[in-house]
C-alpha positions in Angstrom: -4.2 -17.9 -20.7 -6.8 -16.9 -18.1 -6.4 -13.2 -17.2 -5.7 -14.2 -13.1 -2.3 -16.0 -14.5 -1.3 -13.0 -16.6 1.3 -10.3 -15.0 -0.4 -6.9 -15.1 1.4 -4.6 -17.8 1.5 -1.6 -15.4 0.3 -0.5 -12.6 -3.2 1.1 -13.0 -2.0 4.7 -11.6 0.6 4.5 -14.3 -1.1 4.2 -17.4 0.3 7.3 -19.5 -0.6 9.0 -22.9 2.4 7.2 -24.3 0.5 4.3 -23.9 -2.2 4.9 -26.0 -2.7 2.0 -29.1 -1.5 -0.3 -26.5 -3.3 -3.6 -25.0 -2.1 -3.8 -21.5 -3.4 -5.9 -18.8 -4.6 -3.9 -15.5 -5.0 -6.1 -11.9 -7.0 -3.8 -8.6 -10.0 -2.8 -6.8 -13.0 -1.5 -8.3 -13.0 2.2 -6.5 -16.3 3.6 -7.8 -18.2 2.4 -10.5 -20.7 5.2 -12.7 -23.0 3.8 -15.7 -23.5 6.7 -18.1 -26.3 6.2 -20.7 -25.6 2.6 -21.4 -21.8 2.7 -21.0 -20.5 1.6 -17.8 -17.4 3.6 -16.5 -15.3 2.3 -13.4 -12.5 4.0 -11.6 -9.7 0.5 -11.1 -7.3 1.2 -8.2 -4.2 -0.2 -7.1 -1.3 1.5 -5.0 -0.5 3.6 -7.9 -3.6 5.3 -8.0 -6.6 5.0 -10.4 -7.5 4.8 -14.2 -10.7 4.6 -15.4 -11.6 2.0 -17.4 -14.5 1.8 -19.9 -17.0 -1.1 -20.4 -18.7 -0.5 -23.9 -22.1 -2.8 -24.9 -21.0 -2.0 -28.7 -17.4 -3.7 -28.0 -18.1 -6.6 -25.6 -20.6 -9.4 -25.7 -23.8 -8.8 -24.1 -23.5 -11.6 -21.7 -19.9 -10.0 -20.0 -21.3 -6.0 -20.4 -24.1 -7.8 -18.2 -21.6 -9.5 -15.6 -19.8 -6.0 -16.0 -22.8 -4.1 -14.4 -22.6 -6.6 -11.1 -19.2 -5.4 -10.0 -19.5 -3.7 -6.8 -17.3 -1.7 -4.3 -13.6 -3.5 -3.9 -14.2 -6.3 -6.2 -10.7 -7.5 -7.4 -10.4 -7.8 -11.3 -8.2 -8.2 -14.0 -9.0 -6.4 -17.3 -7.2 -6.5 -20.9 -8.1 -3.9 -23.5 -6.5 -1.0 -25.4 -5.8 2.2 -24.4 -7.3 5.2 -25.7 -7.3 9.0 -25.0 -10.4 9.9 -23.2 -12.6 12.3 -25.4 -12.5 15.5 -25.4 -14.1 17.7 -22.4 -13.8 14.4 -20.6 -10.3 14.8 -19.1 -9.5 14.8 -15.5 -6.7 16.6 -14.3 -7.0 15.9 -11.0 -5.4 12.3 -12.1 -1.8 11.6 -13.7 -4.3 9.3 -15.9 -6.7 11.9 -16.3 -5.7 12.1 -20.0 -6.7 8.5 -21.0 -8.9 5.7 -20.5 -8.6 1.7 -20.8 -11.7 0.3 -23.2 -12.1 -2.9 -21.9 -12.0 -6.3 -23.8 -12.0 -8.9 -21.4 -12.1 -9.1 -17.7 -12.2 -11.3 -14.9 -13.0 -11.1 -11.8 -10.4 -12.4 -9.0 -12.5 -11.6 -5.6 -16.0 -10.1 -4.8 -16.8 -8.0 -1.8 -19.4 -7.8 0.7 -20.9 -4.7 1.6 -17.9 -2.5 3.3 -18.1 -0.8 6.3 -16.8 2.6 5.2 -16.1 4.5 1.5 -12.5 3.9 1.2 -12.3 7.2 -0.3 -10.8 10.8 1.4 -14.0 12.9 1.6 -15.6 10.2 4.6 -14.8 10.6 8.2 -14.3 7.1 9.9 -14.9 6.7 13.2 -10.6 5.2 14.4 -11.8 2.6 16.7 -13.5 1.1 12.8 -10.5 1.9 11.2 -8.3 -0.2 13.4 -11.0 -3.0 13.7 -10.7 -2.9 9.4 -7.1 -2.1 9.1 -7.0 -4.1 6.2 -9.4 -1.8 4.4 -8.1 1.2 6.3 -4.6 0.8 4.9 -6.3 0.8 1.3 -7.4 4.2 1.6 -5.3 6.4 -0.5 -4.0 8.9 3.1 -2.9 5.8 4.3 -1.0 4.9 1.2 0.3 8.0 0.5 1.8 7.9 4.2 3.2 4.5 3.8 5.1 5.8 0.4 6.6 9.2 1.8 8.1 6.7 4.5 9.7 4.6 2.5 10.7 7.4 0.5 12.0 9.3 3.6 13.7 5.9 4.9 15.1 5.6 1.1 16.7 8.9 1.2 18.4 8.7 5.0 19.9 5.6 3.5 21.5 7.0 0.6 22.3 9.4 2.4 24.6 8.1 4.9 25.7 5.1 2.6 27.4 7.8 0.2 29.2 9.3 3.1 30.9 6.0 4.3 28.2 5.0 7.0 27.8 1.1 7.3 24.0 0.2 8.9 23.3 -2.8 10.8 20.8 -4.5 12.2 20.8 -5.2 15.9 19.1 -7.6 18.3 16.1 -7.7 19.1 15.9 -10.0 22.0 18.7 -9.0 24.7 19.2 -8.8 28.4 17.5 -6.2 30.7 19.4 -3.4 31.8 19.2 -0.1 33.9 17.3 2.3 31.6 15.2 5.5 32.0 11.5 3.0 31.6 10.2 -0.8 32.4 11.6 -3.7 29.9 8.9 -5.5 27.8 9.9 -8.9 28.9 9.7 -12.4 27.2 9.8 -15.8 28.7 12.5 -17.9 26.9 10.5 -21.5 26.1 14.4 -23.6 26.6 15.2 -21.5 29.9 12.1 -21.4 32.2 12.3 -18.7 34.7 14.2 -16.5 32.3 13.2 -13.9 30.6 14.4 -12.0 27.6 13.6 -8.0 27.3 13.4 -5.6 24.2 15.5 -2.9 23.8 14.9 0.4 24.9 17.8 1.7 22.5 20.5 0.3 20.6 23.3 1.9 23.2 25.5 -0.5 24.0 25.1 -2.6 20.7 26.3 0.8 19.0 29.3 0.8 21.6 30.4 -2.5 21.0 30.3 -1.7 17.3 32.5 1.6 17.6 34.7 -0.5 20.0 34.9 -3.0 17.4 35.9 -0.2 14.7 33.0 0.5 13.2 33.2 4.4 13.5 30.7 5.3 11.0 27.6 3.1 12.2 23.4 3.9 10.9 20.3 2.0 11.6 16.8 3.1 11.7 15.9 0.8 15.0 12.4 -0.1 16.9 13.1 0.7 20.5 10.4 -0.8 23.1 9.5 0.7 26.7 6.3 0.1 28.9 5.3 2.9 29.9 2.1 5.1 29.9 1.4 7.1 26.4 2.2 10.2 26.0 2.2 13.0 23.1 5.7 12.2 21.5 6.0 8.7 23.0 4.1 5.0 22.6 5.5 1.5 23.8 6.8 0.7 20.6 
C-alpha cells in the first residue's frame, strides 16, 4: 500500500524511547533539512512538534537517497522506517524526541513547496502585514500553534469545569434582531425578506434571560459577541 494511503502510527512530536525497535509510519512538513558527511538528517514536523529523521545511503537505494537530497523547506512527506535511539553525544534535550531518531526506509513525498516567504521557525521576525497575507503558513509556526493548543486547553478546562458543577452550556443564535445596546449592530440583509435586515449580537443578554426564565438556572457558553465600533486596546469588532 502506497505510503499517502497509510494512517501515520504517531504523531511525529510523539515519537518516544519506548518506541524504539518499532517501524512506524510518520506524515508532516520538512522543517529543516542538514546533510552531514554523506547522511542526510531532516527535522519532520507536524502539530506535535518535531523528530528527526535519518536518510542513510548505506540503508536505502541510491536512486531514493538521491530524491531524498531534493526535499526542500515544507515539502509534505510520508516516511516508514524503524526507530532507533540517537547515538550518543547526539541527543537533544531541547526536544521530547531528542532521545531518538527515525532511520528511514521508504518515503514519499505528498506535496512540494515553492520557495516561502518567511522561516517558519521562532528565531525570524516577520513583518504582520506578511503574516496575515500567509496565514496559512503563519499558523504553522510553532507560537502560533502553541497558542491555538493552550486555548483549547483553556476552553477544555472552563468546560469541565462548570459541567461538574451542574452548569448546562448552550449555543445561542447568531442571527437575531437589533436592539438598544451600548455600540452599532453589524447588520445582514435577509435574501427571502428584502428591506430587512438581521444584526449580530452584541451579547447573549436576553437569550441568557429567556433561558433562566425557562429554568435553566445554571447556564455556560463561551459566545462571539459582534459590535462596529472603532478598535481599541481591549476591544475589536468581533
Amino acid at each position: 500500500m502506497p505510503l499517502a494511503n497509510q494512517p501515520r502510527t504517531c504523531y511525529c512530536g510523539e515519537v518516544r524511547p519506548s518506541h524504539i525497535g518499532q517501524k512506524i509510519v510518520l506524515k508532516g512538513w520538512v522543517h529543516r533539512r542538514r546533510d552531514h558527511g554523506g547522511v542526510l538528517f531532516v527535522d519532520l514536523r507536524d502539530r506535535e512538534g518535531l523528530c528527526q529523521i535519518v536518510f542513510d545511503p548505506q540503508h536505502i537505494s541510491a536512486e531514493r537517497f538521491e530524491a531524498a537530497g531534493a526535499l526542500r523547506d515544507e515539502y509534505v512527506i510520508a516516511v516508514e522506517g524503524l526507530v532507533r535511539r540517537r547515538p550518543e553525544g547526539t541527543e537533544n534535550p531541547n526536544l521530547a524526541t531528542g532521545e531518538v531518531e527515525l532511520l528511514v526506509d521508504e518515503f514519499e513525498v505528498l506535496n512540494t513547496c515553492r520557495p516561502l516567504p518567511f522561516k517558519l521557525d521562532e528565531y525570524t521576525a516577520v513583518n504582520e502585514d506578511v503574516r496575515l497575507r500567509y496565514r496559512f503558513l503563519d499558523l504553522r509556526r510553532p507560537e502560533m500553534q502553541r497558542n491555538f493548543l493552550m486555548s483549547h486547553r483553556l476552553y477544555q478546562e472552563v468546560r469541565n469545569y462548570f459541567s461538574e458543577n451542574g452548569f448546562i452550556e448552550f449555543t445561542t443564535p447568531i442571527l437575531t434582531k437589533s436592539t438598544p445596546e451600548g455600540a452599532r449592530d453589524f447588520l445582514v440583509p435577509s435574501r427571502l425578506n428584502p428591506g430587512c435586515f438581521y444584526a449580530l449580537p452584541q451579547s447573549p443578554q436576553l437569550f441568557k434571560q429567556l433561558l433562566m426564565v425557562a429554568g435553566y438556572d445554571r447556564y455556560c457558553q463561551i459566545a462571539p459577541c459582534f459590535r462596529d465600533e472603532d478598535l481599541r486596546a481591549n476591544r475589536q469588532p468581533e
